[in-house]
N, C-alpha and C positions, 0 to 999 in steps of 0.2 A: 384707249380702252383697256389696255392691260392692266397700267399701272392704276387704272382705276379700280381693275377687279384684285390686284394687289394690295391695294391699298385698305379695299371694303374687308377682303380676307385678315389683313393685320390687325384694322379694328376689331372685326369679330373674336379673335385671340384674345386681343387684351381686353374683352370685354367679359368674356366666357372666363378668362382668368382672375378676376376680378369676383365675379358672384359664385358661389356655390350653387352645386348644381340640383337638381329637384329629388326630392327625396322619393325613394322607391317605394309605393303603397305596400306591396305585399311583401318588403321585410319589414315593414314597422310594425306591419300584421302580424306577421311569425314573433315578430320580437313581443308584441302582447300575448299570443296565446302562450309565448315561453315562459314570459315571466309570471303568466299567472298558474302557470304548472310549478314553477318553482316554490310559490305560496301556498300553492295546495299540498306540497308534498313535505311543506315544514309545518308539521301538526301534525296531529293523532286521525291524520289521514288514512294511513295502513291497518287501524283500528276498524275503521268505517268502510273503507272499501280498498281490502286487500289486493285484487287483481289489477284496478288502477294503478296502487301506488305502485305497482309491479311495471306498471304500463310507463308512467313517468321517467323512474328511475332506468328505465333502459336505454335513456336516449336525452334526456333533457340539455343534460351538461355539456354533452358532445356537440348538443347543436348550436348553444349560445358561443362554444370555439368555434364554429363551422360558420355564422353571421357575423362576429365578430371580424373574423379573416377576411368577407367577402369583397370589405371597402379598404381592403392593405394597402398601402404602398413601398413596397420595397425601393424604388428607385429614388428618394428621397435622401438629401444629405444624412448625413450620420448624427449632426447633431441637433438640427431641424426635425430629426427623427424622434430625437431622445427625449429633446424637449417636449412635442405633443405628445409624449409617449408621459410624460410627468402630469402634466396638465391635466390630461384626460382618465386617467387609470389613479397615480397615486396621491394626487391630491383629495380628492375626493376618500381616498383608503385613510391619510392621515385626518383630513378634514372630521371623519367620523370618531379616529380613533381619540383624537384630542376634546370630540362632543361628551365621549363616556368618561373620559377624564376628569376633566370637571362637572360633568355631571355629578360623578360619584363621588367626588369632593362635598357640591354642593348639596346635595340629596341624601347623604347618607353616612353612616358613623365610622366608614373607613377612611383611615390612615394617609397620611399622604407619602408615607413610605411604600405601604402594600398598593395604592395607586399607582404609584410611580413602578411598580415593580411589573401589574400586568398590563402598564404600556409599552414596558420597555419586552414582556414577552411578546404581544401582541405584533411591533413593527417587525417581529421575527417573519411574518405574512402566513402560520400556520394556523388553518383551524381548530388546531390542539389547543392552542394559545390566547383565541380574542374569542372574549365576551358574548359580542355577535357572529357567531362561528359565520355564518354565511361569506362576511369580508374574506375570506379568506382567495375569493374570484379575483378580484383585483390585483393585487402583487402576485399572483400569476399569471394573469393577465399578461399582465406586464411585462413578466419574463418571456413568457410562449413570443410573445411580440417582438422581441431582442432574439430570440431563435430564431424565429420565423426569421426576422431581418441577416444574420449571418449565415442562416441557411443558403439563402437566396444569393448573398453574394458568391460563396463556396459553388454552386452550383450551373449560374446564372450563362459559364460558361461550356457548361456539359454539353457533348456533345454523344450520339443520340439523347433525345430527351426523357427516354423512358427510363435512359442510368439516371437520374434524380430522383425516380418514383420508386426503382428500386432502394435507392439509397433512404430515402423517404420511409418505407415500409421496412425494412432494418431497422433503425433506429424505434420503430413507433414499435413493434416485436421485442426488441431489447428494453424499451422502456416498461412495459407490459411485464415480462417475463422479472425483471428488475425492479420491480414499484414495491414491494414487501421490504425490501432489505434498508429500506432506513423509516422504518414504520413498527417498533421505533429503533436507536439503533444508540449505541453506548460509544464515549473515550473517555477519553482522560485527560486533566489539564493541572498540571502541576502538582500530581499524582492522585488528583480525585476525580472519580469516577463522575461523570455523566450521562443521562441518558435526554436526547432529543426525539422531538415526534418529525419525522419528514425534513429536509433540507430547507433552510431560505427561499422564501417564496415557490415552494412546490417545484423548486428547479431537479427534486428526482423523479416528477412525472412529466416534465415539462415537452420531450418528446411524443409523449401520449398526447396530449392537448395539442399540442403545436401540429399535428396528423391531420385533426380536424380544422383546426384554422387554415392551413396553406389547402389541402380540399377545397375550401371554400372559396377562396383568393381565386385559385385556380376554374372552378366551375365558374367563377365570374365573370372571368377575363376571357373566359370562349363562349358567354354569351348563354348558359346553354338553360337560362330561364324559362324559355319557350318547354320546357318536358315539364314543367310545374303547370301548365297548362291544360297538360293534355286530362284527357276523362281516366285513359288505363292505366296512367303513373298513378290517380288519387286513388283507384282502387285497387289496384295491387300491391300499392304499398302499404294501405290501412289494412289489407286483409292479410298481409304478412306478418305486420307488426302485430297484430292481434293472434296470429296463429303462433307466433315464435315466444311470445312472452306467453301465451299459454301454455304453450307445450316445453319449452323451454324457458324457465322464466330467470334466466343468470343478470347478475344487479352492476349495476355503474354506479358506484359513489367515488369519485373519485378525488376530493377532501380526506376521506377514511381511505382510499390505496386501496380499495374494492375494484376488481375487476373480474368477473368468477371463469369470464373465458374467452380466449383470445379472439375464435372464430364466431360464436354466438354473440358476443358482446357488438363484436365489430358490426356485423349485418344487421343487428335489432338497431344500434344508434345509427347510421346511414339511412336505413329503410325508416325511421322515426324521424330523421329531418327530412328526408322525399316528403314522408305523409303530409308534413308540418307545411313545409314547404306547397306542397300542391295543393291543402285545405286553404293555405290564405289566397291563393290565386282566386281561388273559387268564394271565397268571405269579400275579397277586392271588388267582388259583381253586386252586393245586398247594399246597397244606399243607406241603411239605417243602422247596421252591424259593423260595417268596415269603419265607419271612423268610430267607433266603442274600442275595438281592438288597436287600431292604431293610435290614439290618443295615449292607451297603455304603455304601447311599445315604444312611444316616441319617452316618455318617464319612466321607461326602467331600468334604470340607473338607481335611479329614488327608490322606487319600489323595493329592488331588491338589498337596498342600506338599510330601509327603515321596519318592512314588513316582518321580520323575526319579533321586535322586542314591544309592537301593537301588536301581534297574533298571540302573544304570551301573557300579555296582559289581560287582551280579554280575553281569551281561551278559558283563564283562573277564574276571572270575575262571573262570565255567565253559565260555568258549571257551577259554580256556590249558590248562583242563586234558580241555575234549572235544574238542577241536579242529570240534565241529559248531556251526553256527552256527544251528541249526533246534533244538538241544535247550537249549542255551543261552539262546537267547529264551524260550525256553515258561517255563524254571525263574525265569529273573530275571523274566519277567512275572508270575507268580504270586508270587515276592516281591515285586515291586514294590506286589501290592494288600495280602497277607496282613500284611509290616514295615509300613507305616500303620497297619492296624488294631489289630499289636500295642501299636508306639504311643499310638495312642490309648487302647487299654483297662488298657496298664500304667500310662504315663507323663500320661498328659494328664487323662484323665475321675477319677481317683482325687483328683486334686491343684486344690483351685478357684483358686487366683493362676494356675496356669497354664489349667487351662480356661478363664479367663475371657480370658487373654490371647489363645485360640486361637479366641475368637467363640461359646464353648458356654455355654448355660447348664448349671445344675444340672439331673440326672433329672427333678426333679419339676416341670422350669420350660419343657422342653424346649417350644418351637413353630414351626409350619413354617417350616425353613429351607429352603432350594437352596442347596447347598452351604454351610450355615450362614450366608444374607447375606440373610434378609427380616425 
Protein backbone atom coordinates (compact mmCIF):
# COMPACT_ATOMS: atom_id res chain seq x y z
CA UNK A 1 0.00 0.00 0.00
CA UNK A 2 2.84 2.37 0.56
CA UNK A 3 4.63 1.92 -2.52
CA UNK A 4 1.62 2.18 -4.10
CA UNK A 5 0.82 5.62 -2.68
CA UNK A 6 4.53 6.36 -3.56
CA UNK A 7 4.25 5.45 -6.64
CA UNK A 8 0.59 7.36 -7.47
CA UNK A 9 2.62 10.48 -5.70
CA UNK A 10 5.76 10.19 -8.28
CA UNK A 11 3.26 10.02 -11.03
CA UNK A 12 1.40 13.01 -10.01
CA UNK A 13 4.96 14.96 -9.97
CA UNK A 14 5.86 14.03 -13.27
CA UNK A 15 2.75 14.83 -14.47
CA UNK A 16 2.13 18.14 -12.78
CA UNK A 17 5.79 18.82 -14.07
CA UNK A 18 4.98 18.20 -17.34
CA UNK A 19 1.73 20.73 -18.08
CA UNK A 20 1.73 24.14 -16.90
CA UNK A 21 -0.28 25.11 -14.64
CA UNK A 22 -3.91 27.01 -15.01
CA UNK A 23 -3.59 30.54 -15.45
CA UNK A 24 -4.95 32.90 -12.64
CA UNK A 25 -8.32 34.69 -13.96
CA UNK A 26 -7.88 37.84 -11.93
CA UNK A 27 -4.22 38.57 -13.10
CA UNK A 28 -5.12 38.33 -16.61
CA UNK A 29 -7.88 40.75 -15.46
CA UNK A 30 -5.52 43.13 -13.98
CA UNK A 31 -3.19 42.67 -16.84
CA UNK A 32 -6.15 43.95 -19.27
CA UNK A 33 -7.33 46.66 -17.39
CA UNK A 34 -3.41 47.63 -17.36
CA UNK A 35 -2.92 47.55 -20.50
CA UNK A 36 -5.69 49.40 -21.52
CA UNK A 37 -4.75 52.30 -19.07
CA UNK A 38 -1.49 52.22 -20.87
CA UNK A 39 -3.33 52.93 -24.25
CA UNK A 40 -5.44 55.51 -22.81
CA UNK A 41 -2.79 57.42 -21.47
CA UNK A 42 -0.63 57.42 -24.83
CA UNK A 43 -2.74 60.08 -26.55
CA UNK A 44 -4.05 63.39 -26.00
CA UNK A 45 -5.75 61.91 -23.08
CA UNK A 46 -4.55 64.66 -20.40
CA UNK A 47 -6.17 67.06 -22.89
CA UNK A 48 -9.65 65.33 -22.43
CA UNK A 49 -9.58 64.26 -19.02
CA UNK A 50 -6.78 65.89 -16.94
CA UNK A 51 -7.62 64.18 -13.49
CA UNK A 52 -7.64 60.66 -15.00
CA UNK A 53 -4.52 60.98 -16.81
CA UNK A 54 -3.28 62.06 -13.18
CA UNK A 55 -5.00 58.88 -11.99
CA UNK A 56 -3.05 56.45 -14.53
CA UNK A 57 0.23 57.80 -14.36
CA UNK A 58 0.45 57.46 -10.61
CA UNK A 59 0.44 53.88 -10.48
CA UNK A 60 0.34 52.10 -13.84
CA UNK A 61 3.97 51.31 -14.61
CA UNK A 62 4.69 50.16 -10.97
CA UNK A 63 1.99 47.74 -11.32
CA UNK A 64 2.81 45.97 -14.66
CA UNK A 65 6.74 45.57 -12.43
CA UNK A 66 4.60 44.36 -9.53
CA UNK A 67 2.51 41.33 -12.01
CA UNK A 68 5.25 40.96 -13.91
CA UNK A 69 7.37 39.81 -10.61
CA UNK A 70 4.34 37.73 -9.35
CA UNK A 71 5.21 34.38 -11.46
CA UNK A 72 9.33 34.96 -10.78
CA UNK A 73 11.38 32.35 -10.35
CA UNK A 74 14.53 32.96 -8.71
CA UNK A 75 15.50 29.25 -7.98
CA UNK A 76 16.08 28.38 -11.55
CA UNK A 77 19.55 27.67 -13.01
CA UNK A 78 21.28 30.74 -14.23
CA UNK A 79 21.22 29.85 -17.61
CA UNK A 80 17.86 28.31 -17.95
CA UNK A 81 17.09 31.55 -16.50
CA UNK A 82 18.77 33.87 -19.09
CA UNK A 83 17.68 31.98 -21.78
CA UNK A 84 13.70 32.49 -20.89
CA UNK A 85 14.64 35.70 -19.88
CA UNK A 86 15.78 36.13 -24.05
CA UNK A 87 12.83 34.50 -25.37
CA UNK A 88 10.36 36.04 -23.57
CA UNK A 89 11.35 39.85 -23.11
CA UNK A 90 13.98 40.57 -25.86
CA UNK A 91 13.13 38.79 -28.68
CA UNK A 92 9.97 40.25 -29.11
CA UNK A 93 12.12 43.94 -28.18
CA UNK A 94 14.25 42.95 -31.34
CA UNK A 95 11.58 41.20 -33.23
CA UNK A 96 9.79 44.91 -33.41
CA UNK A 97 12.86 46.71 -33.76
CA UNK A 98 13.93 44.85 -36.89
CA UNK A 99 9.80 45.34 -38.09
CA UNK A 100 10.66 49.40 -38.26
CA UNK A 101 13.60 48.61 -39.88
CA UNK A 102 12.66 47.54 -42.73
CA UNK A 103 9.75 48.87 -42.58
CA UNK A 104 11.20 52.20 -43.00
CA UNK A 105 13.45 50.82 -45.64
CA UNK A 106 10.42 49.77 -47.45
CA UNK A 107 7.89 52.46 -46.91
CA UNK A 108 9.70 55.34 -46.96
CA UNK A 109 12.64 57.59 -48.53
CA UNK A 110 14.99 57.02 -45.74
CA UNK A 111 18.48 56.03 -46.06
CA UNK A 112 19.68 52.96 -45.13
CA UNK A 113 22.41 54.55 -43.41
CA UNK A 114 20.25 56.96 -41.11
CA UNK A 115 18.12 53.43 -40.73
CA UNK A 116 20.71 51.64 -39.63
CA UNK A 117 21.79 54.42 -37.42
CA UNK A 118 18.40 54.52 -35.17
CA UNK A 119 18.61 50.85 -34.86
CA UNK A 120 21.63 50.81 -33.71
CA UNK A 121 20.33 53.82 -31.14
CA UNK A 122 17.29 52.19 -30.50
CA UNK A 123 18.95 48.36 -29.12
CA UNK A 124 20.65 51.11 -26.76
CA UNK A 125 16.84 49.91 -24.83
CA UNK A 126 16.14 53.87 -24.14
CA UNK A 127 13.04 55.61 -24.82
CA UNK A 128 15.03 58.70 -25.84
CA UNK A 129 16.07 56.45 -28.74
CA UNK A 130 13.27 54.06 -30.54
CA UNK A 131 10.78 55.27 -32.65
CA UNK A 132 8.13 53.44 -30.53
CA UNK A 133 9.04 55.06 -27.35
CA UNK A 134 6.74 52.65 -25.52
CA UNK A 135 9.54 49.53 -26.27
CA UNK A 136 11.48 50.93 -24.03
CA UNK A 137 9.50 48.21 -21.11
CA UNK A 138 11.13 45.41 -22.31
CA UNK A 139 15.04 45.63 -22.16
CA UNK A 140 14.23 46.65 -18.87
CA UNK A 141 12.35 44.32 -18.17
CA UNK A 142 14.87 42.34 -18.73
CA UNK A 143 17.24 43.84 -16.72
CA UNK A 144 14.98 44.48 -13.33
CA UNK A 145 14.60 40.39 -14.00
CA UNK A 146 18.62 39.80 -13.96
CA UNK A 147 18.49 42.06 -10.61
CA UNK A 148 15.62 40.73 -9.18
CA UNK A 149 17.52 37.24 -9.96
CA UNK A 150 21.00 38.31 -8.11
CA UNK A 151 19.34 40.08 -5.70
CA UNK A 152 17.85 36.98 -4.56
CA UNK A 153 20.80 34.94 -4.50
CA UNK A 154 22.77 37.84 -2.40
CA UNK A 155 20.21 37.68 0.03
CA UNK A 156 18.50 34.26 -0.07
CA UNK A 157 20.77 33.62 2.78
CA UNK A 158 19.80 36.64 5.16
CA UNK A 159 19.12 35.89 8.15
CA UNK A 160 16.46 37.72 9.84
CA UNK A 161 14.50 38.33 6.91
CA UNK A 162 13.35 41.61 7.38
CA UNK A 163 17.61 42.68 6.77
CA UNK A 164 16.54 42.02 2.84
CA UNK A 165 13.62 44.31 2.97
CA UNK A 166 15.70 46.74 4.58
CA UNK A 167 18.26 46.23 2.09
CA UNK A 168 15.46 46.15 -0.58
CA UNK A 169 14.07 49.73 0.56
CA UNK A 170 17.80 51.26 0.50
CA UNK A 171 18.47 50.50 -2.78
CA UNK A 172 14.91 51.48 -4.19
CA UNK A 173 15.62 55.13 -1.91
CA UNK A 174 18.98 55.37 -3.59
CA UNK A 175 17.61 54.67 -6.90
CA UNK A 176 14.84 57.35 -6.56
CA UNK A 177 17.07 59.82 -5.00
CA UNK A 178 19.64 58.96 -8.03
CA UNK A 179 17.27 58.48 -11.27
CA UNK A 180 18.04 62.35 -12.52
CA UNK A 181 21.78 62.02 -12.78
CA UNK A 182 22.08 60.17 -15.94
CA UNK A 183 19.00 61.83 -17.50
CA UNK A 184 20.92 63.07 -19.46
CA UNK A 185 24.45 62.80 -18.61
CA UNK A 186 27.88 63.68 -20.79
CA UNK A 187 31.73 61.96 -21.47
CA UNK A 188 33.96 61.74 -23.56
CA UNK A 189 35.42 59.28 -25.82
CA UNK A 190 38.68 60.06 -27.49
CA UNK A 191 38.20 63.45 -26.49
CA UNK A 192 34.67 64.22 -27.91
CA UNK A 193 32.30 64.99 -25.89
CA UNK A 194 29.02 62.93 -25.50
CA UNK A 195 25.84 63.19 -24.18
CA UNK A 196 23.47 60.05 -23.49
CA UNK A 197 19.80 59.85 -22.31
CA UNK A 198 19.58 57.27 -19.19
CA UNK A 199 21.97 54.04 -19.16
CA UNK A 200 21.46 50.62 -21.27
CA UNK A 201 18.38 49.40 -20.72
CA UNK A 202 17.15 51.61 -17.82
CA UNK A 203 19.73 49.90 -15.67
CA UNK A 204 19.98 53.58 -13.51
CA UNK A 205 16.38 53.11 -12.52
CA UNK A 206 16.43 49.51 -12.58
CA UNK A 207 16.38 49.35 -8.65
CA UNK A 208 13.17 51.43 -8.67
CA UNK A 209 11.44 48.77 -10.82
CA UNK A 210 13.08 45.97 -9.55
CA UNK A 211 11.03 47.29 -5.75
CA UNK A 212 8.01 46.57 -7.34
CA UNK A 213 8.60 43.38 -9.17
CA UNK A 214 10.29 41.38 -5.96
CA UNK A 215 6.82 42.99 -3.97
CA UNK A 216 5.19 41.21 -6.15
CA UNK A 217 7.05 37.88 -6.24
CA UNK A 218 7.00 38.15 -2.70
CA UNK A 219 2.94 38.79 -2.00
CA UNK A 220 2.70 35.75 -4.10
CA UNK A 221 4.63 33.43 -2.60
CA UNK A 222 2.57 34.07 0.84
CA UNK A 223 -0.43 33.56 -0.71
CA UNK A 224 -1.79 36.68 0.27
CA UNK A 225 -4.53 36.98 -2.76
CA UNK A 226 -7.25 36.35 -0.39
CA UNK A 227 -7.14 40.61 0.67
CA UNK A 228 -7.92 41.27 -3.01
CA UNK A 229 -11.04 39.76 -2.13
CA UNK A 230 -12.15 41.36 0.59
CA UNK A 231 -14.98 44.38 0.09
CA UNK A 232 -12.75 47.04 2.45
CA UNK A 233 -9.29 46.47 0.52
CA UNK A 234 -11.71 47.53 -2.87
CA UNK A 235 -12.83 50.52 -1.13
CA UNK A 236 -10.26 51.92 0.75
CA UNK A 237 -8.00 51.64 -1.67
CA UNK A 238 -10.16 53.22 -4.58
CA UNK A 239 -11.02 55.97 -2.27
CA UNK A 240 -7.28 56.60 -1.27
CA UNK A 241 -6.17 56.53 -4.77
CA UNK A 242 -8.61 58.94 -5.59
CA UNK A 243 -8.13 61.17 -2.48
CA UNK A 244 -4.09 61.13 -2.98
CA UNK A 245 -3.89 61.97 -6.64
CA UNK A 246 -6.33 64.57 -5.92
CA UNK A 247 -4.97 66.31 -3.31
CA UNK A 248 -1.66 65.31 -4.08
CA UNK A 249 -1.38 64.60 -7.67
CA UNK A 250 2.77 63.90 -7.87
CA UNK A 251 3.40 61.72 -11.50
CA UNK A 252 5.44 58.27 -12.20
CA UNK A 253 6.80 58.29 -15.70
CA UNK A 254 9.38 56.40 -15.20
CA UNK A 255 10.82 56.26 -19.15
CA UNK A 256 11.38 60.26 -18.52
CA UNK A 257 13.09 59.55 -14.75
CA UNK A 258 9.94 61.31 -13.29
CA UNK A 259 9.28 60.55 -10.06
CA UNK A 260 7.97 63.89 -8.10
CA UNK A 261 8.15 62.15 -4.69
CA UNK A 262 9.46 59.58 -2.89
CA UNK A 263 6.67 59.07 -0.05
CA UNK A 264 3.52 60.18 -2.30
CA UNK A 265 4.60 58.34 -5.31
CA UNK A 266 5.26 55.19 -3.39
CA UNK A 267 1.65 54.93 -1.50
CA UNK A 268 -0.40 56.23 -4.77
CA UNK A 269 1.49 53.31 -6.95
CA UNK A 270 0.94 50.38 -4.09
CA UNK A 271 -2.57 51.78 -3.18
CA UNK A 272 -3.28 51.74 -7.25
CA UNK A 273 -2.16 48.10 -7.65
CA UNK A 274 -4.35 47.10 -4.30
CA UNK A 275 -7.23 49.05 -6.18
CA UNK A 276 -6.34 47.19 -9.56
CA UNK A 277 -5.82 44.26 -7.87
CA UNK A 278 -9.10 43.96 -5.91
CA UNK A 279 -11.38 45.46 -8.94
CA UNK A 280 -10.45 42.21 -10.97
CA UNK A 281 -11.29 39.89 -8.16
CA UNK A 282 -14.52 41.49 -8.13
CA UNK A 283 -14.64 41.77 -12.61
CA UNK A 284 -13.55 37.69 -12.02
CA UNK A 285 -17.49 37.33 -10.68
CA UNK A 286 -19.47 39.16 -14.14
CA UNK A 287 -19.64 36.07 -16.73
CA UNK A 288 -19.77 38.48 -19.64
CA UNK A 289 -17.07 41.19 -18.55
CA UNK A 290 -14.21 38.85 -17.18
CA UNK A 291 -13.47 37.18 -20.15
CA UNK A 292 -13.54 40.96 -22.41
CA UNK A 293 -10.75 41.95 -19.86
CA UNK A 294 -8.95 38.84 -19.80
CA UNK A 295 -8.73 38.02 -23.24
CA UNK A 296 -6.95 41.62 -23.11
CA UNK A 297 -4.67 40.72 -20.59
CA UNK A 298 -3.79 37.37 -21.98
CA UNK A 299 -2.40 39.84 -25.53
CA UNK A 300 -0.67 42.37 -23.80
CA UNK A 301 2.26 41.86 -24.88
CA UNK A 302 0.91 42.78 -28.59
CA UNK A 303 -1.07 45.40 -27.50
CA UNK A 304 1.35 47.32 -25.82
CA UNK A 305 4.26 46.76 -29.17
CA UNK A 306 1.72 47.79 -31.54
CA UNK A 307 -0.97 50.37 -29.93
CA UNK A 308 1.52 53.68 -30.14
CA UNK A 309 1.86 53.67 -33.92
CA UNK A 310 -2.30 52.47 -34.70
CA UNK A 311 -3.39 55.23 -32.01
CA UNK A 312 -1.11 57.80 -34.02
CA UNK A 313 -2.39 56.89 -37.09
CA UNK A 314 -5.60 57.29 -36.53
CA UNK A 315 -5.70 59.93 -33.86
CA UNK A 316 -4.19 62.14 -37.31
CA UNK A 317 -6.72 60.63 -39.75
CA UNK A 318 -10.03 61.15 -37.73
CA UNK A 319 -9.17 64.65 -36.38
CA UNK A 320 -8.72 65.86 -40.22
CA UNK A 321 -11.63 64.61 -41.06
CA UNK A 322 -13.76 65.49 -37.44
CA UNK A 323 -12.06 68.09 -36.75
CA UNK A 324 -13.00 67.00 -32.87
CA UNK A 325 -10.36 66.03 -30.91
CA UNK A 326 -12.57 64.35 -27.97
CA UNK A 327 -14.13 61.79 -30.87
CA UNK A 328 -11.12 61.25 -32.47
CA UNK A 329 -9.39 60.03 -29.35
CA UNK A 330 -12.08 57.70 -28.10
CA UNK A 331 -11.99 55.92 -31.89
CA UNK A 332 -8.06 55.66 -32.23
CA UNK A 333 -8.07 54.48 -28.62
CA UNK A 334 -10.33 51.79 -29.27
CA UNK A 335 -8.16 51.00 -32.30
CA UNK A 336 -5.29 51.28 -30.56
CA UNK A 337 -6.54 48.04 -28.31
CA UNK A 338 -8.97 46.21 -30.95
CA UNK A 339 -5.64 46.52 -34.34
CA UNK A 340 -3.20 44.44 -31.62
CA UNK A 341 -5.58 42.08 -31.00
CA UNK A 342 -6.35 41.70 -34.52
CA UNK A 343 -2.93 41.25 -34.89
CA UNK A 344 -2.38 39.04 -32.82
CA UNK A 345 -5.24 36.58 -33.62
CA UNK A 346 -4.68 36.85 -37.41
CA UNK A 347 -1.11 37.39 -37.86
CA UNK A 348 0.95 36.29 -34.83
CA UNK A 349 -0.99 33.22 -32.80
CA UNK A 350 -1.81 31.32 -36.27
CA UNK A 351 1.92 31.43 -37.32
CA UNK A 352 4.62 29.54 -34.63
CA UNK A 353 8.23 31.21 -36.13
CA UNK A 354 6.51 34.25 -35.52
CA UNK A 355 4.75 33.57 -32.15
CA UNK A 356 7.69 32.35 -30.93
CA UNK A 357 9.58 35.34 -31.92
CA UNK A 358 6.76 37.40 -30.19
CA UNK A 359 7.47 35.69 -26.55
CA UNK A 360 4.26 33.17 -26.99
CA UNK A 361 4.02 29.85 -26.56
CA UNK A 362 1.75 27.42 -28.22
CA UNK A 363 -2.28 27.24 -26.91
CA UNK A 364 -1.60 24.31 -25.24
CA UNK A 365 1.93 25.56 -23.59
CA UNK A 366 0.50 28.79 -22.56
CA UNK A 367 1.76 29.93 -18.69
CA UNK A 368 1.55 32.67 -16.59
CA UNK A 369 2.83 35.47 -18.26
CA UNK A 370 2.59 39.43 -17.41
CA UNK A 371 2.85 40.78 -20.30
CA UNK A 372 4.24 37.60 -21.71
CA UNK A 373 7.85 37.96 -19.57
CA UNK A 374 7.71 35.20 -16.70
Amino acid sequence: MMQDTQTLEICSAIFQSNFPPKRVPYVDIAKGIGIILVVMGHNDFALIAPFAHKLIYSFHMPMFFFMSGMFFKPDMPFLNFITNRFHRVLKPFLAILLLIFFASLSFSKISLLIAGRRLIKAMYGSGYYIDWVQLWFLPHLFAVSLFAYFFFQVVKGMRPQWLRWILLAALYTAGILSMKLFWPFEFSVFGKALTLHGLPYGLDMVAVSSFFFILGYELNQHHKEAWFAKEIVFVVSGALLLFMVWYFPARIDLNLRQFDSLVINTVEALTGILFILALSRRLERIGWLSPIFSYVGQASLIVLLFQVPIQDFWGQKLFAITEDQSISYWLSFVAGVIGPLLINALFIRPNTIVREWFGQSAPEEQRHMVVSTT
